[in-house]
TIRO-2110 file (N, C-alpha, C; in Angstrom, 1 decimal):
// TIRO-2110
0.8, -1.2, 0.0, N, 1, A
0.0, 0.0, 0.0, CA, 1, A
0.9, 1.2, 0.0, C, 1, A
0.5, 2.2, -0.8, N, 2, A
1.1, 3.3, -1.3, CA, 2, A
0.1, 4.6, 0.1, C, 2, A
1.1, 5.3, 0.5, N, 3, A
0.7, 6.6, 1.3, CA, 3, A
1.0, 7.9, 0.8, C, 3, A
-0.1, 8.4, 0.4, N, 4, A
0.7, 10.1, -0.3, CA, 4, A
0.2, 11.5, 1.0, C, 4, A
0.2, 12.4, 0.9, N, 5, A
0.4, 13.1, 1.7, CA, 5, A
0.2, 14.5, 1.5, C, 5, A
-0.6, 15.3, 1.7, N, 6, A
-0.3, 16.5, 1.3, CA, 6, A
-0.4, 17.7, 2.4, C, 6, A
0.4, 18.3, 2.2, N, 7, A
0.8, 19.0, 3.9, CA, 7, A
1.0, 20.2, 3.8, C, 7, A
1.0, 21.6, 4.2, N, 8, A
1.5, 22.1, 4.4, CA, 8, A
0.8, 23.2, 5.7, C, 8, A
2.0, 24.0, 6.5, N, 9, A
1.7, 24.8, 7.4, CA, 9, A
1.1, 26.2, 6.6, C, 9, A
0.8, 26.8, 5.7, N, 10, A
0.3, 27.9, 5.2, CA, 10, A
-1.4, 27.3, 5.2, C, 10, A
-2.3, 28.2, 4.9, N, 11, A
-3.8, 28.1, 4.3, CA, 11, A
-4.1, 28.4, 3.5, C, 11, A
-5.2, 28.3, 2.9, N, 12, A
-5.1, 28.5, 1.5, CA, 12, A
-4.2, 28.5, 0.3, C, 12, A
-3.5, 26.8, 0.0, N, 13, A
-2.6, 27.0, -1.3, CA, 13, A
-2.4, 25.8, -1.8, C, 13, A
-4.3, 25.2, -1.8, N, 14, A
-4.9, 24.3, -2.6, CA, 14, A
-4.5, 22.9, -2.2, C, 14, A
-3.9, 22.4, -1.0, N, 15, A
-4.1, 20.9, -0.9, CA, 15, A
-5.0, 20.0, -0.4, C, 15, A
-6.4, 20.9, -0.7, N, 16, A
-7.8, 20.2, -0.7, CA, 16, A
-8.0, 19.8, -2.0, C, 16, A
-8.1, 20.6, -2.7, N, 17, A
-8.0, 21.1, -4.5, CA, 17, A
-7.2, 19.5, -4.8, C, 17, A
-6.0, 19.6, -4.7, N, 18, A
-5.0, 19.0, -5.5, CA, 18, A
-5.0, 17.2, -4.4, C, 18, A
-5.4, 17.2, -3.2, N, 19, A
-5.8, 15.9, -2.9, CA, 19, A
-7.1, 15.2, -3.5, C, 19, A
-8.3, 15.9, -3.6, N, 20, A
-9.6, 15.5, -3.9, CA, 20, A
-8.9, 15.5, -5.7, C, 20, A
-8.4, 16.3, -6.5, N, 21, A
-8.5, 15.4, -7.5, CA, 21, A
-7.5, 14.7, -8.0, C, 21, A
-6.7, 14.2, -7.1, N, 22, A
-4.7, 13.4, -7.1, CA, 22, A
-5.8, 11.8, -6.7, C, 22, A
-7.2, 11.9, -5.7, N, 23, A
-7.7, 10.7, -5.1, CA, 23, A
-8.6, 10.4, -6.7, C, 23, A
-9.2, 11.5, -7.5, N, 24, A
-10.2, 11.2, -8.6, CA, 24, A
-9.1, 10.6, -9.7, C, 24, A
-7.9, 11.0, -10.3, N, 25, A
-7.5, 10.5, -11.0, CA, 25, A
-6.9, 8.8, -10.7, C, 25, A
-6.1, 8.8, -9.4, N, 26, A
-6.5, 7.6, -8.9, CA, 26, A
-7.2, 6.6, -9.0, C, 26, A
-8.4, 7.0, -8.8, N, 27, A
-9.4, 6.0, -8.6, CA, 27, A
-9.8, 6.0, -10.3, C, 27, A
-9.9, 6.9, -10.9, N, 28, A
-10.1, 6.5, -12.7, CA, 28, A
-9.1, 5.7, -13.1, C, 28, A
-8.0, 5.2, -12.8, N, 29, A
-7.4, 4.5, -13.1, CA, 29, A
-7.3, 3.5, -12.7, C, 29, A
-8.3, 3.3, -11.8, N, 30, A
-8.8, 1.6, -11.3, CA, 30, A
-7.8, 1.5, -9.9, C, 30, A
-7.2, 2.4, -9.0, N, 31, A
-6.8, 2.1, -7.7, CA, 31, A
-8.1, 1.9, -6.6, C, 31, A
-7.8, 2.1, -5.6, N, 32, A
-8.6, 1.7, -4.7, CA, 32, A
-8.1, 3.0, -4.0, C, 32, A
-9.2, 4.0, -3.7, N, 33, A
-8.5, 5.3, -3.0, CA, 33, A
-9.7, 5.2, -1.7, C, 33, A
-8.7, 5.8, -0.2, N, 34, A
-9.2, 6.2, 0.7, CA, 34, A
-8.5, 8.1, 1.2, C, 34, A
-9.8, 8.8, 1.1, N, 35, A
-9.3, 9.8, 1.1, CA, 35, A
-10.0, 10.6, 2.7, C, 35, A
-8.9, 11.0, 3.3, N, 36, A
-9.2, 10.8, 4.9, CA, 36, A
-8.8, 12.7, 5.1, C, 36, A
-9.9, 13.0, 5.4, N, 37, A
-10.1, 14.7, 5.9, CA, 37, A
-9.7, 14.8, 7.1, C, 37, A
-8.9, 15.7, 7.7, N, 38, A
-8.5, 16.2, 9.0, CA, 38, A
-8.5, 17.5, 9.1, C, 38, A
-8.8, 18.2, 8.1, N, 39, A
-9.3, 19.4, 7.9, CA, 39, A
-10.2, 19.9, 9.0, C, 39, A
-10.4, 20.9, 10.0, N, 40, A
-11.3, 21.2, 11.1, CA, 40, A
-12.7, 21.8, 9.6, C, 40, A
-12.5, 22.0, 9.0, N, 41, A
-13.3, 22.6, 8.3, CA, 41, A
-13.8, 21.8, 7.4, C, 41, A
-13.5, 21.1, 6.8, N, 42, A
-13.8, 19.6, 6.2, CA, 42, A
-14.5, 19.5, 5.0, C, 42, A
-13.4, 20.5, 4.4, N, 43, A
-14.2, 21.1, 2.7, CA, 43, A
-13.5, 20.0, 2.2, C, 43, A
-12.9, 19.1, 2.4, N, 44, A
-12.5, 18.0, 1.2, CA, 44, A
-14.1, 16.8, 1.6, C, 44, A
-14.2, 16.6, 2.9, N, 45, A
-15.7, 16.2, 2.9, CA, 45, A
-17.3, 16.3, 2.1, C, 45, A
-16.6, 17.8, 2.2, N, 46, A
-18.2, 18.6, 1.8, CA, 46, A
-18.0, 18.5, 0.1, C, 46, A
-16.8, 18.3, -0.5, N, 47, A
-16.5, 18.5, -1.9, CA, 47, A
-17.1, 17.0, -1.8, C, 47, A
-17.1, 16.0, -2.0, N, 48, A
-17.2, 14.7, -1.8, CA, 48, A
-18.8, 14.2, -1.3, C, 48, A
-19.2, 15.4, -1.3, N, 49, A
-20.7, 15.3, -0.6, CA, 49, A
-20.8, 14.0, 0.5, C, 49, A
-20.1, 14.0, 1.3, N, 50, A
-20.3, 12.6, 2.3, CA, 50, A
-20.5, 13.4, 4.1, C, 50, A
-21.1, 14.6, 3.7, N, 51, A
-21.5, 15.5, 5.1, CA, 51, A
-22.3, 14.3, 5.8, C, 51, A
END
């Protein structure tokens, strides 16, 4: 199993953006994606409609 990661200490400079669609191209390519929000705000959630 493969772990990617996207991090950083600034806000706002798109690693919701660039995880939700790093998990969609993934998964169009037939992987098996788990995409896990820690976000207090939880807009990669809400993009994903799974509120």
């Amino acid at each position: 199993m493969t772990t990617y990661t996207f991090f950083n200490h600034a806000g706002g400079v798109g690693k919701t953006s660039a995880t939700r669609d790093f998990g969609y191209e993934l998964a169009s390519r037939g992987h098996q994606v788990l995409l896990v929000d820690f976000d207090p705000q939880g807009n990669l959630t809400s993009f994903l409609g799974a509120d």
